[in-house]
Steps between C-alpha positions, in 0.01 A plus 500: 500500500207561306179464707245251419102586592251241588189556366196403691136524474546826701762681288392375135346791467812731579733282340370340227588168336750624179334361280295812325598758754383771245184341447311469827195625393459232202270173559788282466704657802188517694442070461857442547440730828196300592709187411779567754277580729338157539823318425653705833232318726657152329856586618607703181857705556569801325856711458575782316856649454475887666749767420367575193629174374259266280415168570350273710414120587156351539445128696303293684406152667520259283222373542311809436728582195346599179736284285394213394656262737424212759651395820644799547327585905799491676745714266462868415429613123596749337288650227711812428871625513523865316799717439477745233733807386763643699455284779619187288883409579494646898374146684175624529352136401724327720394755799135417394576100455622510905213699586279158345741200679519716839095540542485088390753410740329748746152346433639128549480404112711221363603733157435731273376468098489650228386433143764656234483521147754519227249720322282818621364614788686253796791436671807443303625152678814624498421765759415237707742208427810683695240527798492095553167473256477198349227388231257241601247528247494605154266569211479651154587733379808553732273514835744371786363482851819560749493451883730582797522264740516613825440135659399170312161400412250419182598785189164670377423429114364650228110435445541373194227384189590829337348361113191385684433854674587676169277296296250561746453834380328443174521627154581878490734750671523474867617687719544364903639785759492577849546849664815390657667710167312835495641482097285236432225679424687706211603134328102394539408804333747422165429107510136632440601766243693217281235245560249770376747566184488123432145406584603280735275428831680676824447403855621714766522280797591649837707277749357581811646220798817284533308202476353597122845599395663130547162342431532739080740636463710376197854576645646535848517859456137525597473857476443530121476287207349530132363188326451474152258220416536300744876558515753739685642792325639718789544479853560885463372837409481577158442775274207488203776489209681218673190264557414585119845440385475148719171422343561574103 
């Protein structure tokens, strides 16, 4: 059996967090670093895959989540489920998926969510329908909130008034990120190269608590989103080409 490390404030150092393991001298490792590192003091759980093996799952209380969703303080969220390369195909998400529902049952939660996407960057829901997920929320485009019951009680919801929070942002290119992603900082850097190409006005706006996220942001992603004009273009990271191609 593959062994699976929990990474704590202690050990982030030694272990790492995946994401950008060959970078950890750049800025954006270093604010995802100092992002974990207040998010373990709020109950934040960490597991990487060891062995060599790659991937790893990310979660939280819900009600410290950064996703954008409410009524979520007694379930566990997940913001990240990762298994890349070889290690795809050996059970290696379903051994990191039990490592999630054991520390919620262990810490007296009443179930774990997750928000999945059809698109980029999530949970496929079908990773998570065979598990006893079931979506209780849903929103466009192809957002699906999913919860495990472990006992009954009110489901948690998506925060909604995405249009308003997107036209919120103004005329222009804008770009709204946290350092939960240490990529993010690459996408901000070519949302500001094609807004520069099209004279466009660019604001890079940096998500920096829970409570901002589901008070702006303009999906229940949270983590990233680019608004064009007051509407959403991507909930994802783009390259320069592909935001010109989206915008001519």
């Amino acid at each position: 059996m593959t062994e699976i490390i929990t990474v704590t404030a202690e050990t982030v150092d030694k272990h790492g967090f995946f994401c950008k393991m060959s970078a950890r001298k750049t800025p954006a490792w270093q604010a995802k670093r100092d992002w974990l590192m207040a998010r373990f003091d709020e109950g934040l759980q960490l597991r990487l895959l060891g062995d060599g093996e790659r991937g790893f799952v990310e979660f939280m209380p819900g009600d410290k989540s950064w996703r954008a969703i409410d009524g979520a303080g007694d379930v566990v969220v997940i913001h990240c489920l990762w298994v890349v390369g070889k290690s795809k195909g050996q059970s290696h998400a379903t051994a990191l998926m039990n490592e999630v529902e054991n520390w919620a049952r262990a810490n007296g939660y009443r179930g774990v969510a997750a928000l999945t996407s059809s698109g980029n960057w999530l949970i496929e829901p079908g990773v998570l329908e065979h598990r006893g997920y079931a979506s209780v929320d849903h929103a466009d485009p192809g957002f699906d909130l999913m919860l495990k019951r472990f006992s009954p009680g009110p489901d948690p919801r998506l925060s909604g008034d995405w249009d308003a929070k997107a036209a919120a942002c103004g005329p222009g290119l804008t770009v709204l990120r946290s350092a939960q992603c240490p990529y993010l900082e690459d996408a901000a850097a070519h949302a500001r190269r094609a807004a520069d190409h099209l004279g466009l006005a660019f604001t890079d706006r940096l998500i920096e608590t829970a409570d901002d996220l589901r008070a702006h942001s303009p999906t229940p992603y949270g983590t990233y989103a680019l608004v064009h004009d007051g509407k959403l273009l991507a909930y994802h990271y783009l390259l320069e080409k592909q935001i010109l191609a989206a915008l001519t």
